[in-house]
C-alpha positions as CSV (number, residue, x, y, z in Angstrom):
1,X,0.0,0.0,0.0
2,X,2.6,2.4,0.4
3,X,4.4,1.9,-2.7
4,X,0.8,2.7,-4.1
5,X,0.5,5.4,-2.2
6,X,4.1,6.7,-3.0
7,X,3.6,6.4,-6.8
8,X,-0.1,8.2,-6.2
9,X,1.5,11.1,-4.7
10,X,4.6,11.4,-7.2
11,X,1.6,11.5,-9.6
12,X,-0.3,14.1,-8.1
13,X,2.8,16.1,-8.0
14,X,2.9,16.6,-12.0
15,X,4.6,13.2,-12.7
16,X,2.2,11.0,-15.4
17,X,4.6,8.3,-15.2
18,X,6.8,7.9,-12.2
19,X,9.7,5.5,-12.3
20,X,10.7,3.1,-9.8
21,X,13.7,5.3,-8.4
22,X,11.2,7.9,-8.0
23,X,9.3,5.7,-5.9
24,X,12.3,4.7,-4.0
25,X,13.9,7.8,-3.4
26,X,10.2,9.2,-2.3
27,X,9.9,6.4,0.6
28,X,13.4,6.6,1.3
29,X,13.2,10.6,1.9
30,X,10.5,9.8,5.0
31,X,12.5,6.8,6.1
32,X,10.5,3.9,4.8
33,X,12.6,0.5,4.1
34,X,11.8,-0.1,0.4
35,X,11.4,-3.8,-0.8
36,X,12.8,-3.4,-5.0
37,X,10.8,-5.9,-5.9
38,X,7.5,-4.5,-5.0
39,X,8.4,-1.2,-6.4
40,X,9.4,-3.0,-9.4
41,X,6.3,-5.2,-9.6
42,X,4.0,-2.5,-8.9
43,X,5.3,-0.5,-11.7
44,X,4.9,-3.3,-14.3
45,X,1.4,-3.5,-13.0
46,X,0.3,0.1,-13.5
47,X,2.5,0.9,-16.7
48,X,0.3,2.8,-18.8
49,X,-2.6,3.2,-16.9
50,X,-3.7,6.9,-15.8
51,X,-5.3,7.2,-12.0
52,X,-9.1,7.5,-13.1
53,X,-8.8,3.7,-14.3
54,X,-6.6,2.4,-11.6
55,X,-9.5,3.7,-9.1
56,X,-12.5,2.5,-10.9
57,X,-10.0,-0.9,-11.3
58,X,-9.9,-1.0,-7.7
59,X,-13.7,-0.4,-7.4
60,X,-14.9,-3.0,-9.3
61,X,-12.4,-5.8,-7.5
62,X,-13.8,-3.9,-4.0
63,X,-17.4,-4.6,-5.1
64,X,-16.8,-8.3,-4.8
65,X,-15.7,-8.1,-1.4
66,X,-18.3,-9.5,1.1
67,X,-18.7,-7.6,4.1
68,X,-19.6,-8.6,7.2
69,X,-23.0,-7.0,8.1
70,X,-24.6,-8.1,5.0
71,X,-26.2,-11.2,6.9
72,X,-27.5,-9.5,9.8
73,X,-29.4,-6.7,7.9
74,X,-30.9,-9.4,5.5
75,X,-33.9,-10.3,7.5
76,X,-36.0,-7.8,10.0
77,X,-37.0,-10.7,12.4
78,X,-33.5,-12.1,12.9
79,X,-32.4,-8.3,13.1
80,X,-35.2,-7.9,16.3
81,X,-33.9,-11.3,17.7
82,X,-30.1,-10.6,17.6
83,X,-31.0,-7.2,19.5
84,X,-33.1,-8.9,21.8
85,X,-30.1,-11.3,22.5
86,X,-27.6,-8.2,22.8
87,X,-29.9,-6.8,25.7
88,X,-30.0,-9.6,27.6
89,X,-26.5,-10.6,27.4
90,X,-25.7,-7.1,28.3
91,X,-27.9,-7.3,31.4
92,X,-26.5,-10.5,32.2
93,X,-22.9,-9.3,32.2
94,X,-23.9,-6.0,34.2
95,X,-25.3,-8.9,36.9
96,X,-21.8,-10.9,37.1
97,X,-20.3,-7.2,37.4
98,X,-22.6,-6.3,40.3
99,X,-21.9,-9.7,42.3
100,X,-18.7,-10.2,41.6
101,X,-18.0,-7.1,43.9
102,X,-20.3,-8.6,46.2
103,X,-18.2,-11.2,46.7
104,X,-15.2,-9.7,47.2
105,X,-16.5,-7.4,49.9
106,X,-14.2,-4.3,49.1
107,X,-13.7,-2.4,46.4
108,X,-10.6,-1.9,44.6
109,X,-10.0,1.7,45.0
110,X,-11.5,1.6,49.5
């Protein structure tokens, strides 16, 4: 990510095409370790490609991600449930708190 983020930003700064020394010597000139064959292999991957289609590149791939609150939000009734199950196991936990100072018979700051 930050050799992406490097070669974004040389980008950004005028350069259409920066080379891999560029990318180097901007990681280098904050004191980031650079790997040559990342910068290397990142450049051979976005040869020739301007910034517009690397994003809407990355879009599409992102859109195939699954997320995780998909299944939760899917049905109403196991929405109600899961929240009815929250409140109760907060409750519960509040309980353990409350007696587990009860059996201790001080508190920790007396």
């Amino acid at each position: 990510m930050k050799y992406l983020a490097a070669y974004l930003l040389l980008q950004q700064g005028g350069n259409a095409s920066p080379s891999a020394a560029q990318v180097t010597k901007l990681l280098e000139s904050v004191g980031v370790e650079v790997e040559s064959k990342k910068v290397a292999l990142l450049i051979k991957s976005v040869e020739g490609k301007s910034t517009e289609e690397l994003i809407a590149e990355g879009a599409t791939k992102l859109a195939s991600v699954p997320t995780g609150g998909a299944g939760a939000a899917s049905s109403g009734s196991s929405g109600a449930a899961a929240g009815g199950a929250d409140e109760a196991a907060e409750e519960e936990a509040e309980e353990e708190k409350e007696e587990s100072d009860d059996d201790m018979g001080f508190g920790l700051f007396d």
